[in-house]
PDB file of N, CA, C and O in Angstrom:
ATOM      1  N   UNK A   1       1.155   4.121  55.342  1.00  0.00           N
ATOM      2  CA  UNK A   1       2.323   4.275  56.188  1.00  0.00           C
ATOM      3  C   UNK A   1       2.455   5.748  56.584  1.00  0.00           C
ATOM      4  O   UNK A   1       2.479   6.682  55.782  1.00  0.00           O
ATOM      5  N   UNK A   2       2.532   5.837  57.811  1.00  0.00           N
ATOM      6  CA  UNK A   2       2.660   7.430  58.078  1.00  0.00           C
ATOM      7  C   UNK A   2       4.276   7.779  58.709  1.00  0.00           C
ATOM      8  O   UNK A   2       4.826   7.217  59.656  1.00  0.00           O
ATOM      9  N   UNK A   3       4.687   8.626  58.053  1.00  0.00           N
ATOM     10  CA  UNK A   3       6.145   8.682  57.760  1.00  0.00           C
ATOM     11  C   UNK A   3       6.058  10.267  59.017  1.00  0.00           C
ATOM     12  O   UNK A   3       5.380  11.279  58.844  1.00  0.00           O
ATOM     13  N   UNK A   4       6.770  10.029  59.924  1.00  0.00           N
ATOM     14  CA  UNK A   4       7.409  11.335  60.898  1.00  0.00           C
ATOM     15  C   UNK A   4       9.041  11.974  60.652  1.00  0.00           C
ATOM     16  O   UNK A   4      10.111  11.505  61.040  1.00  0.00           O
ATOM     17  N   UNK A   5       8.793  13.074  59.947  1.00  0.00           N
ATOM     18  CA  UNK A   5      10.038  13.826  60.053  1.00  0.00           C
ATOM     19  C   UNK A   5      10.696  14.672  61.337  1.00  0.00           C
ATOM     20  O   UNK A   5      10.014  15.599  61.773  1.00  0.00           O
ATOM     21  N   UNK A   6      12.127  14.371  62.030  1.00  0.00           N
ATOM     22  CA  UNK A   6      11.946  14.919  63.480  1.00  0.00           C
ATOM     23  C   UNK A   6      12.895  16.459  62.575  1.00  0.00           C
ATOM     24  O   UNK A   6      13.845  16.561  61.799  1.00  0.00           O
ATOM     25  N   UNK A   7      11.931  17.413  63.268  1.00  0.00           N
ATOM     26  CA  UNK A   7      12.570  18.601  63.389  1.00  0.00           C
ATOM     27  C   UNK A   7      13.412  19.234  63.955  1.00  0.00           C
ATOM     28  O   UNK A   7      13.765  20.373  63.650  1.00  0.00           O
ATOM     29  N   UNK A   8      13.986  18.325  65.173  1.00  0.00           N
ATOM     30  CA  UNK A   8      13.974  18.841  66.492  1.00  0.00           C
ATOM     31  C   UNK A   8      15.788  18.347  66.087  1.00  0.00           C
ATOM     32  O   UNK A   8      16.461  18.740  67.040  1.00  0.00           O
ATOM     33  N   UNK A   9      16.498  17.810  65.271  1.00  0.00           N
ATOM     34  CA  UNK A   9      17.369  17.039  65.650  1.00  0.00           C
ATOM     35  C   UNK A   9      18.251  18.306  65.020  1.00  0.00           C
ATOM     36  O   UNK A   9      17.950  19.088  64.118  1.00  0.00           O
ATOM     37  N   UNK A  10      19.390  18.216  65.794  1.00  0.00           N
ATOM     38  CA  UNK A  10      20.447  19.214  65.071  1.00  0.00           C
ATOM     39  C   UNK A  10      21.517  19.227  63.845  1.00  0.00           C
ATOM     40  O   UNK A  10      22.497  18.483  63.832  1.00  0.00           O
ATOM     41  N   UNK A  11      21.252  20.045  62.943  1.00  0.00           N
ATOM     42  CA  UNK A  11      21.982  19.829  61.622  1.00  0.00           C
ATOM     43  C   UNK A  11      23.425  18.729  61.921  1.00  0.00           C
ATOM     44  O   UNK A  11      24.031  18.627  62.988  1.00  0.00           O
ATOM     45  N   UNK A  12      23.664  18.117  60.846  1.00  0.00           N
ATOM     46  CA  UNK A  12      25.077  17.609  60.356  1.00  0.00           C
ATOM     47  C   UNK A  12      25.693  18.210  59.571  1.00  0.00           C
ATOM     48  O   UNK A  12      25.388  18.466  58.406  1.00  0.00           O
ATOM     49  N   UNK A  13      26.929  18.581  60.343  1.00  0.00           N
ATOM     50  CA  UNK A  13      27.652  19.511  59.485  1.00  0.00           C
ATOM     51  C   UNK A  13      28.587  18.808  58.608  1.00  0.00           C
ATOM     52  O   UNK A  13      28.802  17.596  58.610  1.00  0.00           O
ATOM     53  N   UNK A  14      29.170  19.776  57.790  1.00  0.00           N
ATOM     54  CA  UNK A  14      29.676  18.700  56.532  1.00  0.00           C
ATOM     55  C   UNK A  14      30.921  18.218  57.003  1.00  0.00           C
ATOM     56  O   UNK A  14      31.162  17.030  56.789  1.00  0.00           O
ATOM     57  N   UNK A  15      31.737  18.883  57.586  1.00  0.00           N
ATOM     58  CA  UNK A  15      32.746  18.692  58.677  1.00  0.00           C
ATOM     59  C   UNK A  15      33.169  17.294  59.482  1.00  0.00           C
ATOM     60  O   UNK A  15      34.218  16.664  59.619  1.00  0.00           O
ATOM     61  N   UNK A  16      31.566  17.118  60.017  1.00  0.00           N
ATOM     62  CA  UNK A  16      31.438  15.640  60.491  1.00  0.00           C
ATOM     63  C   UNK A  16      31.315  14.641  59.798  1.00  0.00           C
ATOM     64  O   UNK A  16      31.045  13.665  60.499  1.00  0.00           O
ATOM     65  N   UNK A  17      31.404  14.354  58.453  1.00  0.00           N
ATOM     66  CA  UNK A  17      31.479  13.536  57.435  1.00  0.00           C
ATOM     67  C   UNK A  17      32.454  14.098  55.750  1.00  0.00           C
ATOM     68  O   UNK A  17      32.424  14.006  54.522  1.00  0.00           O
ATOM     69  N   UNK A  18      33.254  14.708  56.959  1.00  0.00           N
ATOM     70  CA  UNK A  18      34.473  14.893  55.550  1.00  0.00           C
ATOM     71  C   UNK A  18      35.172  14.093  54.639  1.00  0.00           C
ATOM     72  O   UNK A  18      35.721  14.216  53.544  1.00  0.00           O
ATOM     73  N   UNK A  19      34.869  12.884  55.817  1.00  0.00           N
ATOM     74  CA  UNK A  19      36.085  11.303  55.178  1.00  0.00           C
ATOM     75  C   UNK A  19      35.514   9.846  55.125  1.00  0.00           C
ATOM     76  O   UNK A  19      34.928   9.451  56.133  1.00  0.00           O
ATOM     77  N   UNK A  20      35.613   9.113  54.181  1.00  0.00           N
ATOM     78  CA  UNK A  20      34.941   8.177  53.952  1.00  0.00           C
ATOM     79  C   UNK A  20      35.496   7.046  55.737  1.00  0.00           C
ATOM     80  O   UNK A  20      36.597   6.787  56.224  1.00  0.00           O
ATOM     81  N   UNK A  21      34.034   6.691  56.164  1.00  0.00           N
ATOM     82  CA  UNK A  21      34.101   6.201  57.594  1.00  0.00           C
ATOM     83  C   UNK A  21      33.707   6.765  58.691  1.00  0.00           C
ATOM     84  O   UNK A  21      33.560   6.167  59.757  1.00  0.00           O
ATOM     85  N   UNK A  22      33.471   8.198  58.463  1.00  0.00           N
ATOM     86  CA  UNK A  22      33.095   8.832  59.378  1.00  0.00           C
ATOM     87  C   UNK A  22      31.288   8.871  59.389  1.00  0.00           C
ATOM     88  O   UNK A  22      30.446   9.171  58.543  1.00  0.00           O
ATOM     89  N   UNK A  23      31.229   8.367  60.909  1.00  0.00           N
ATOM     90  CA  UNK A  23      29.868   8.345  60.584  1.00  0.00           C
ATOM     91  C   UNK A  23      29.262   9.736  61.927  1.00  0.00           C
ATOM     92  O   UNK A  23      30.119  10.302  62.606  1.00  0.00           O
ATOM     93  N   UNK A  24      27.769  10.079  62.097  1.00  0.00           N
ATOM     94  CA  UNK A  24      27.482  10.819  62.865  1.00  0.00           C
ATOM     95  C   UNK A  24      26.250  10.077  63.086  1.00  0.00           C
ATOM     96  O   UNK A  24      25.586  10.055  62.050  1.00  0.00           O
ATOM     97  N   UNK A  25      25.497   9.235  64.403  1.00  0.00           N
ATOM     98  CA  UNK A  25      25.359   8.401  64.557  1.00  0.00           C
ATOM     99  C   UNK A  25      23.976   9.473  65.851  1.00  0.00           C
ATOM    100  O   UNK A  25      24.399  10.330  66.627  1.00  0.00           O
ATOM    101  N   UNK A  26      22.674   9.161  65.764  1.00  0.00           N
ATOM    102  CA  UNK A  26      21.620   9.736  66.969  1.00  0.00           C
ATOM    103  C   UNK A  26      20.746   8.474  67.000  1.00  0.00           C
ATOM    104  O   UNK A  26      20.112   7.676  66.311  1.00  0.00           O
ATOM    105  N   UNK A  27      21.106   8.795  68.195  1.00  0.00           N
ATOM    106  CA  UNK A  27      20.445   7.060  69.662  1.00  0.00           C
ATOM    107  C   UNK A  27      19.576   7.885  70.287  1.00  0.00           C
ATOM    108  O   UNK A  27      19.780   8.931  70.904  1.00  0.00           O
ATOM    109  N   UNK A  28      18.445   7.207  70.021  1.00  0.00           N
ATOM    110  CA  UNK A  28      17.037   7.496  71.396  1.00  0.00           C
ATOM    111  C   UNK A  28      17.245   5.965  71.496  1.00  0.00           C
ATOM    112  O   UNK A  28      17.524   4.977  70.816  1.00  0.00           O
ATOM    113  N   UNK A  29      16.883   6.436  72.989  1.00  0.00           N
ATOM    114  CA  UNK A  29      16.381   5.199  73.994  1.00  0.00           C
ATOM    115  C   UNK A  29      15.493   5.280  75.167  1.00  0.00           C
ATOM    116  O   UNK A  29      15.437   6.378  75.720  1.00  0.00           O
ATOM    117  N   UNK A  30      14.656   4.132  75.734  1.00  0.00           N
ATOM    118  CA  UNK A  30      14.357   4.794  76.528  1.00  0.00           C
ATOM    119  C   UNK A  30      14.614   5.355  78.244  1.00  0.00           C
ATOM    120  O   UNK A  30      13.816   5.605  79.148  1.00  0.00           O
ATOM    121  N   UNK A  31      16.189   5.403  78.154  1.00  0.00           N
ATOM    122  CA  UNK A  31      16.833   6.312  79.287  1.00  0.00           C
ATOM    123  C   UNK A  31      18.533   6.030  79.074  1.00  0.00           C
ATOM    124  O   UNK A  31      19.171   5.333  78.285  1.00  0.00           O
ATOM    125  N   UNK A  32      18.894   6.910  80.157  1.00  0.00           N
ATOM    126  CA  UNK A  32      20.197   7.062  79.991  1.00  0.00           C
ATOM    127  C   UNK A  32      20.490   5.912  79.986  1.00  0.00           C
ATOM    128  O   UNK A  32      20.740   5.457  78.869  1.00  0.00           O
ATOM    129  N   UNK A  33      20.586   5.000  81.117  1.00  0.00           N
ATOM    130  CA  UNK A  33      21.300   3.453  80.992  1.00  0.00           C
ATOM    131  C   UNK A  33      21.266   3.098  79.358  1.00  0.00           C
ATOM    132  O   UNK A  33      22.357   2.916  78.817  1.00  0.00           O
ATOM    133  N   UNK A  34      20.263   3.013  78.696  1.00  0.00           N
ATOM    134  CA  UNK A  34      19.795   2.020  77.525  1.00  0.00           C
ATOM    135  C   UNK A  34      20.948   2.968  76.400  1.00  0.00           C
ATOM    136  O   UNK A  34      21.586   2.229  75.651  1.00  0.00           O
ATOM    137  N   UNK A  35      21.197   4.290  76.268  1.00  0.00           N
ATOM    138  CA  UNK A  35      22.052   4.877  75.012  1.00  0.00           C
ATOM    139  C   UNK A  35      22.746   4.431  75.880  1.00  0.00           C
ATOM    140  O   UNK A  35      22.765   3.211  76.043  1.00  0.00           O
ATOM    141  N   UNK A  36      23.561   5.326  76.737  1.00  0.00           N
ATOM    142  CA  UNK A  36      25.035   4.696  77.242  1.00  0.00           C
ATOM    143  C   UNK A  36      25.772   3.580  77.015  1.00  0.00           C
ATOM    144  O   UNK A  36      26.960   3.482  76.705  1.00  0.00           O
ATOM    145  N   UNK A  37      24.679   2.480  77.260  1.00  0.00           N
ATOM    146  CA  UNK A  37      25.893   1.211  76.752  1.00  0.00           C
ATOM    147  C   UNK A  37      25.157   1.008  75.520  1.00  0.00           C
ATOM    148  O   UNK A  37      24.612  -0.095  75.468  1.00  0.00           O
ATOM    149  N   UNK A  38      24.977   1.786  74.475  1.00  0.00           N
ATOM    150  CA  UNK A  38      24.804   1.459  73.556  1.00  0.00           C
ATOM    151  C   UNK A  38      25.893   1.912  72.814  1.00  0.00           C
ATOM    152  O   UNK A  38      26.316   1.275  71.850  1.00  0.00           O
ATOM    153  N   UNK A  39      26.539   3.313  73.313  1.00  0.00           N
ATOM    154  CA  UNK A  39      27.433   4.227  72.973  1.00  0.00           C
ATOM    155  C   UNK A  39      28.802   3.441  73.353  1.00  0.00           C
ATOM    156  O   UNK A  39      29.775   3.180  72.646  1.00  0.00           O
ATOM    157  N   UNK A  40      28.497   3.115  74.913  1.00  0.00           N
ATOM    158  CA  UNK A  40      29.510   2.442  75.039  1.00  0.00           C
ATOM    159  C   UNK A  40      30.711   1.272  74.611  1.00  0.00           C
ATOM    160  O   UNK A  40      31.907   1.029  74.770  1.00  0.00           O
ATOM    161  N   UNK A  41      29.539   0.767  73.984  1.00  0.00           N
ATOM    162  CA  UNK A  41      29.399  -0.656  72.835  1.00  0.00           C
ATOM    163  C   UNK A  41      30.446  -0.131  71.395  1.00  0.00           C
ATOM    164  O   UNK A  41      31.655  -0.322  71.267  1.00  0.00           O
ATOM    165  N   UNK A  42      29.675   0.438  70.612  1.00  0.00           N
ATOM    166  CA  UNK A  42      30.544   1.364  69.728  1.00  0.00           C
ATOM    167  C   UNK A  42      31.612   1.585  70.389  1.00  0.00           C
ATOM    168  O   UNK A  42      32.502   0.836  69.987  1.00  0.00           O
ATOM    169  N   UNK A  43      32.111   2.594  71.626  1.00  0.00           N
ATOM    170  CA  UNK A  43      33.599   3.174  71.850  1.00  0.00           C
ATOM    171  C   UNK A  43      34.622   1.885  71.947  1.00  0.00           C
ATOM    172  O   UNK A  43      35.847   1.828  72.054  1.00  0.00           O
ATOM    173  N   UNK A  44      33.728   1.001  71.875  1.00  0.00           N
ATOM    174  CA  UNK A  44      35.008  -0.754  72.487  1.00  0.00           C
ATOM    175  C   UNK A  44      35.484  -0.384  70.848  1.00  0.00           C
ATOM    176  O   UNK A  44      36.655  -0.318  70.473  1.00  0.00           O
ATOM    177  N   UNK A  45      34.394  -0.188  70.080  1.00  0.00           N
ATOM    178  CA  UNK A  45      35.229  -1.231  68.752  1.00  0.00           C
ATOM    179  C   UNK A  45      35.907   0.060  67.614  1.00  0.00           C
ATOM    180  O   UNK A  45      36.600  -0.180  66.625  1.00  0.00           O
ATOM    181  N   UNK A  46      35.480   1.407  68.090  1.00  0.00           N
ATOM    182  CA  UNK A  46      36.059   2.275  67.029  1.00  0.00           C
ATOM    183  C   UNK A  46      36.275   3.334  67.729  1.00  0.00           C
ATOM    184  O   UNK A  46      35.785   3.472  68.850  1.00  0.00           O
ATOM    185  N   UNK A  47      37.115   4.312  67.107  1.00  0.00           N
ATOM    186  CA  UNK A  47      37.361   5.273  67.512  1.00  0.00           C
ATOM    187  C   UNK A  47      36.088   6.818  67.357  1.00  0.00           C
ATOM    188  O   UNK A  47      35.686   7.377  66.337  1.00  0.00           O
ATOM    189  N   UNK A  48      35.772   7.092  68.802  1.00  0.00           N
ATOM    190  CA  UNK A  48      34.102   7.644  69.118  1.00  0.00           C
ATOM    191  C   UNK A  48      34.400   8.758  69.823  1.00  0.00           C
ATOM    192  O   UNK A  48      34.971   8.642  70.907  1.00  0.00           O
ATOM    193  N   UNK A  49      34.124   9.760  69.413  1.00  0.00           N
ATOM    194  CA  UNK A  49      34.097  10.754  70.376  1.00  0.00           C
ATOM    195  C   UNK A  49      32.039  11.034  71.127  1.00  0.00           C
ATOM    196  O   UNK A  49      30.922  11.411  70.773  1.00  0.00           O
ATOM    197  N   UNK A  50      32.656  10.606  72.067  1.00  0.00           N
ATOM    198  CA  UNK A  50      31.301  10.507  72.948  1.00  0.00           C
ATOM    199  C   UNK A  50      30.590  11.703  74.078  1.00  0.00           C
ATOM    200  O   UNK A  50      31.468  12.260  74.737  1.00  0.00           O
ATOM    201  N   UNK A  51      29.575  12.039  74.304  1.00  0.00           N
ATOM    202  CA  UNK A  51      28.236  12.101  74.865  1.00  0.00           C
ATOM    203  C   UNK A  51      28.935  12.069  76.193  1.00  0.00           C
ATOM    204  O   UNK A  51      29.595  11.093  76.552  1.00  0.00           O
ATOM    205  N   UNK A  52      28.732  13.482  77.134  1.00  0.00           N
ATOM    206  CA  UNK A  52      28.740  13.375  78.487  1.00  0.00           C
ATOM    207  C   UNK A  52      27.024  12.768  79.057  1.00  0.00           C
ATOM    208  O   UNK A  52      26.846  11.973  79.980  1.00  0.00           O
ATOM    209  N   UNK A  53      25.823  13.484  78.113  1.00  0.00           N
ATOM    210  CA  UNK A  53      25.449  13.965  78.342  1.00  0.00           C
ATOM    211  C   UNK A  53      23.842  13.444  77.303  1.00  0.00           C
ATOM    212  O   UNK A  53      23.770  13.702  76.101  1.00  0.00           O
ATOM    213  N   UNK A  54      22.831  12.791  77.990  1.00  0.00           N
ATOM    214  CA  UNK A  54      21.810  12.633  77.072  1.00  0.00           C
ATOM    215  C   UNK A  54      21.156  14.254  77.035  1.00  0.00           C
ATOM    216  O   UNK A  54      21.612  15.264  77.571  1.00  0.00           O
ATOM    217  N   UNK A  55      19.544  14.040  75.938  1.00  0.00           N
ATOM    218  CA  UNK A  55      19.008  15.204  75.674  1.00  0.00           C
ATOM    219  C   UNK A  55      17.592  14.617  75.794  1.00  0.00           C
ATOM    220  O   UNK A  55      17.345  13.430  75.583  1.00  0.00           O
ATOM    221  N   UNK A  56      16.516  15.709  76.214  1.00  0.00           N
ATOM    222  CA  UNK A  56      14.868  15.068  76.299  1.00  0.00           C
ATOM    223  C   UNK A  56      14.390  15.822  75.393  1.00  0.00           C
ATOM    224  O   UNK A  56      14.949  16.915  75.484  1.00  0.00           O
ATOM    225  N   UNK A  57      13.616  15.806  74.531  1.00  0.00           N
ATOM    226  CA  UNK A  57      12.785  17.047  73.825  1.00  0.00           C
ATOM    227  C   UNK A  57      11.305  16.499  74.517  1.00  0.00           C
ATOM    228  O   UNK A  57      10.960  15.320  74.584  1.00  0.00           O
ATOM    229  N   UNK A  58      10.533  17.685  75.008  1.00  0.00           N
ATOM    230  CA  UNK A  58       9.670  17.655  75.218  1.00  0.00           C
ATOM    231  C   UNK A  58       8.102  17.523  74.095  1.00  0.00           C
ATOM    232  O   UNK A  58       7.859  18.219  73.109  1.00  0.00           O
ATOM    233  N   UNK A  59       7.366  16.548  74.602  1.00  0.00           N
ATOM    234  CA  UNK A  59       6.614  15.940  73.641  1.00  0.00           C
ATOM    235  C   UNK A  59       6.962  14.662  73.269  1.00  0.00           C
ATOM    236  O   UNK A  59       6.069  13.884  72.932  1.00  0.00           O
ATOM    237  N   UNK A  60       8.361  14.243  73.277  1.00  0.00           N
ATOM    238  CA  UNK A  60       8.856  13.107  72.648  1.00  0.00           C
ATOM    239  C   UNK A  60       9.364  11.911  73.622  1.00  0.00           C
ATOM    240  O   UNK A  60      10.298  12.223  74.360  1.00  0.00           O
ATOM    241  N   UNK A  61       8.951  10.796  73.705  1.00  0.00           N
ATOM    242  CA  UNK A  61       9.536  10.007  74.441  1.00  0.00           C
ATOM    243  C   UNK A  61      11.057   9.386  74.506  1.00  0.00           C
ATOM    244  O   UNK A  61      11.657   9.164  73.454  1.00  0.00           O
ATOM    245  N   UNK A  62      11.548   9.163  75.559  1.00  0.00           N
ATOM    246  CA  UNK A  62      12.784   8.751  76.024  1.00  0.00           C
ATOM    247  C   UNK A  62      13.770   9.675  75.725  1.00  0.00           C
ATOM    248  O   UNK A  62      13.335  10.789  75.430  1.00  0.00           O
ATOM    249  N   UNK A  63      14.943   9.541  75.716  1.00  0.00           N
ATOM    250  CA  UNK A  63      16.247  10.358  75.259  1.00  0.00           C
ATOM    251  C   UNK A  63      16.770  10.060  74.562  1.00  0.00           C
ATOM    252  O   UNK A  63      16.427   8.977  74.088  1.00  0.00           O
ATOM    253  N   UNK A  64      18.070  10.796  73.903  1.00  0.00           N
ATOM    254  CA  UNK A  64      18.618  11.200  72.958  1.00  0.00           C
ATOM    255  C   UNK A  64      20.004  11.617  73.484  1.00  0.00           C
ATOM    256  O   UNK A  64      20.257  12.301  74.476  1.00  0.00           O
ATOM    257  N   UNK A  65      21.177  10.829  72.245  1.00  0.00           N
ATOM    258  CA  UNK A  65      22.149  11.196  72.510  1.00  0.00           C
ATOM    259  C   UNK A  65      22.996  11.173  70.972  1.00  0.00           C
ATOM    260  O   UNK A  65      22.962  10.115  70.343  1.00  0.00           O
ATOM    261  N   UNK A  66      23.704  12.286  70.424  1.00  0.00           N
ATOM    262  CA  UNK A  66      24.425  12.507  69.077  1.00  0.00           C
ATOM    263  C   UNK A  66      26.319  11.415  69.575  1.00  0.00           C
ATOM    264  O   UNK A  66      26.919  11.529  70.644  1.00  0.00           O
ATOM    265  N   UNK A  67      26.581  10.853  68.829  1.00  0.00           N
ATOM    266  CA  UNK A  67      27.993  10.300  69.373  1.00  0.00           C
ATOM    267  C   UNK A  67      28.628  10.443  67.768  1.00  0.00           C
ATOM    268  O   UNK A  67      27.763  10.393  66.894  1.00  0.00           O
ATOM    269  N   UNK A  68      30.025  10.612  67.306  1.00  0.00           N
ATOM    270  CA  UNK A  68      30.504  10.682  66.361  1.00  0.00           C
ATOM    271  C   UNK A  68      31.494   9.475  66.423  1.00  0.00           C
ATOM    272  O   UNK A  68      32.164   9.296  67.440  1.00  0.00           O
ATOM    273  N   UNK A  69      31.575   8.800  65.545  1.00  0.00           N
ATOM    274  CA  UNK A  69      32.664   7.478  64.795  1.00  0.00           C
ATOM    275  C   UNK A  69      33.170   7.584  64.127  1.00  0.00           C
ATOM    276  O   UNK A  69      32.867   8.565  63.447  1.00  0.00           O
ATOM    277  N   UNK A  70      34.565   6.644  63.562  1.00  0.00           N
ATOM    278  CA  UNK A  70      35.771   7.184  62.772  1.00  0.00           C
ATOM    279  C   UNK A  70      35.665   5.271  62.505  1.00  0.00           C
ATOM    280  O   UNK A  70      36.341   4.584  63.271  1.00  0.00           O
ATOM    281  N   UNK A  71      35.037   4.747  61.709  1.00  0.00           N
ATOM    282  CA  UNK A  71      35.140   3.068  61.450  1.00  0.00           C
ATOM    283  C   UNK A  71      36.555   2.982  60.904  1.00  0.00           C
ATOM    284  O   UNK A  71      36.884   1.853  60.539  1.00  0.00           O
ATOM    285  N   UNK A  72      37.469   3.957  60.773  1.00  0.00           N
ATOM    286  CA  UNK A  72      38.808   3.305  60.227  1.00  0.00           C
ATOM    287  C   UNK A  72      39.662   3.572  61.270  1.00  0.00           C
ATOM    288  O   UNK A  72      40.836   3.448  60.920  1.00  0.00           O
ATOM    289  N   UNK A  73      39.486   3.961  62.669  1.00  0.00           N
ATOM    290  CA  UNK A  73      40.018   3.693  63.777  1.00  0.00           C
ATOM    291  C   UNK A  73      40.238   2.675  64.632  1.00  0.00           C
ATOM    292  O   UNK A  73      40.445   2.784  65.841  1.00  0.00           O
ATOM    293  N   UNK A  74      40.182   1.497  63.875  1.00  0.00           N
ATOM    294  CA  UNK A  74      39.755   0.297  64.961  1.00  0.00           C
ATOM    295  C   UNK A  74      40.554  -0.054  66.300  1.00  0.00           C
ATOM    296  O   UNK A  74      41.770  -0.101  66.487  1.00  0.00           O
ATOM    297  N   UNK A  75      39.765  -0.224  66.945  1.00  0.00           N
ATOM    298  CA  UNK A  75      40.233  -0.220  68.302  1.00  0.00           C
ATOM    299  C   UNK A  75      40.814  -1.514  68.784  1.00  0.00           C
ATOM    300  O   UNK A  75      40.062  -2.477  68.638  1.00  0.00           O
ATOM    301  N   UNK A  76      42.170  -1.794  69.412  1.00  0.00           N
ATOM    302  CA  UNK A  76      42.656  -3.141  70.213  1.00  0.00           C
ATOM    303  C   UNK A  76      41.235  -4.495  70.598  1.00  0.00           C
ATOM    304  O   UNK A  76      41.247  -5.612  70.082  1.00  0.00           O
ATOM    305  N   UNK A  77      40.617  -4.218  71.160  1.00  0.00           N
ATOM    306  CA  UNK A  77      39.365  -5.023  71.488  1.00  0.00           C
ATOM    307  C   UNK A  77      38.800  -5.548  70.496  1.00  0.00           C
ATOM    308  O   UNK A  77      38.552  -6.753  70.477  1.00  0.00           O
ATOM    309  N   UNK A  78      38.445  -4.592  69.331  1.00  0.00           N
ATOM    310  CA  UNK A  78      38.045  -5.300  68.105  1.00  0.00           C
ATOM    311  C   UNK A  78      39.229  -6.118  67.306  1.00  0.00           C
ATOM    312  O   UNK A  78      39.170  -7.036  66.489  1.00  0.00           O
ATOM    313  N   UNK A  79      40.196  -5.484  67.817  1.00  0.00           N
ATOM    314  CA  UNK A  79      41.363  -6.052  66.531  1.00  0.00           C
ATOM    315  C   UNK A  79      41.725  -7.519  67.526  1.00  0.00           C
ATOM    316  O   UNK A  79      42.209  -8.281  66.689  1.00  0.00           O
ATOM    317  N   UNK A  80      41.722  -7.918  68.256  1.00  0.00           N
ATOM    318  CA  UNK A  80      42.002  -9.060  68.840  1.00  0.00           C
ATOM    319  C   UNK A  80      40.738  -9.914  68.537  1.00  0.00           C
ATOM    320  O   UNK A  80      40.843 -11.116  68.289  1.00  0.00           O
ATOM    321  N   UNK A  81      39.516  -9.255  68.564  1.00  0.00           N
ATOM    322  CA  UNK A  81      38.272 -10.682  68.372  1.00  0.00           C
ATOM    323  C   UNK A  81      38.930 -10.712  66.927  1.00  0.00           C
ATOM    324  O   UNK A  81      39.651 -11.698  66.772  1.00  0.00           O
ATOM    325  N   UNK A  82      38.868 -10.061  66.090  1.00  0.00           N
ATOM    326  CA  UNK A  82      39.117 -10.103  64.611  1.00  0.00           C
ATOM    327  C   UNK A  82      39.731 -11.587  64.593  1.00  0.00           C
ATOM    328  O   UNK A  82      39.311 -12.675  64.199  1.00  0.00           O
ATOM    329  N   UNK A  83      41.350 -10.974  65.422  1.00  0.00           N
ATOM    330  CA  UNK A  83      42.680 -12.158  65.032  1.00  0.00           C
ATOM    331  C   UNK A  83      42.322 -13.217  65.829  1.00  0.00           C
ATOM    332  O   UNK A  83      43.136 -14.140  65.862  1.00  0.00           O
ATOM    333  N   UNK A  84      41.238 -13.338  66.533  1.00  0.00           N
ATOM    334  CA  UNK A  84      40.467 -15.047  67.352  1.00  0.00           C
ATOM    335  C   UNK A  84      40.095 -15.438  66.429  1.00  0.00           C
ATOM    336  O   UNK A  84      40.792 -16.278  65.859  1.00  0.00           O
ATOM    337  N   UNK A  85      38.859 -15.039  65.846  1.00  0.00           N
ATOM    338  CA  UNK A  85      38.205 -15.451  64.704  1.00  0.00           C
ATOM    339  C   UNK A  85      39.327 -15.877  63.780  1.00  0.00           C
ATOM    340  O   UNK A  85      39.595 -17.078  63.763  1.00  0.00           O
ATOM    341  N   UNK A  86      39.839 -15.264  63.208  1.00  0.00           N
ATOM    342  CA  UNK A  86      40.584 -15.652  62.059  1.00  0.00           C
ATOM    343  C   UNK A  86      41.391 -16.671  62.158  1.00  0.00           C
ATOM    344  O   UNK A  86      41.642 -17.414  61.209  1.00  0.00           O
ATOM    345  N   UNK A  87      41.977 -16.826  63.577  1.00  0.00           N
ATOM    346  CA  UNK A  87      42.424 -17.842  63.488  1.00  0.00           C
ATOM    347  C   UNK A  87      42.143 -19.459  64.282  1.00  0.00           C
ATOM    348  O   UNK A  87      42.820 -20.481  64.389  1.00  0.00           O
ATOM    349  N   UNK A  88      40.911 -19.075  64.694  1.00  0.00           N
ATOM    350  CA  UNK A  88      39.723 -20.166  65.544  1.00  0.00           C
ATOM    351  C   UNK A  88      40.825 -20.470  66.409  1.00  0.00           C
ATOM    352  O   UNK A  88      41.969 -20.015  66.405  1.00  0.00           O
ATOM    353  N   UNK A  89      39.898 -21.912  67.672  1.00  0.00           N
ATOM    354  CA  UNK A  89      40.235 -21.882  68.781  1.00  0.00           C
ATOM    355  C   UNK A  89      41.808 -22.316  68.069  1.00  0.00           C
ATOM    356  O   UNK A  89      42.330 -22.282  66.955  1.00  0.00           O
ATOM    357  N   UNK A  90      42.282 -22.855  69.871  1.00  0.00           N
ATOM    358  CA  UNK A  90      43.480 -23.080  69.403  1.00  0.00           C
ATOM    359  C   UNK A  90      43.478 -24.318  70.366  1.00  0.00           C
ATOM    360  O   UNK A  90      44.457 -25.062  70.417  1.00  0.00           O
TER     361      UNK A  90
END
């Protein structure tokens, strides 16, 4: 198994994981469309501070984007599938 360490990615500071839930979260894909609604996806269901802005490193295929999450923020959208589910059709 040949194991690749990326060098290229920028430290996590301790800051960004001060509190249990907080996550710091790096998406390659291969182009903007493909992170975006990937990012986008996440911002429905938690509270995300998001990415104007993908990144390319040269040498490396597709892009790259850092997005930060707060999983104890839950967002209206998630909290309504929640209370569907829970309480099936009607």
């Amino acid at each position: 198994m040949h194991e690749h360490v990326l060098t290229y990615v920028d430290p996590i500071r301790e800051t960004h994981l001060s509190e249990p839930g907080m996550l710091v979260i790096d998406v390659a894909g291969l182009d903007d469309d493909t992170v975006f609604a990937f990012q986008n996806a996440i911002g429905r269901m938690w509270g995300t501070a998001t990415a104007d802005r993908t990144t390319h490193d040269v040498g490396q295929p597709g892009v790259r984007l850092r997005m930060y999450t707060n999983l104890r923020e839950v967002l209206i959208e998630t909290s309504l599938l929640d209370q569907a589910l829970a309480t099936g059709p009607e």
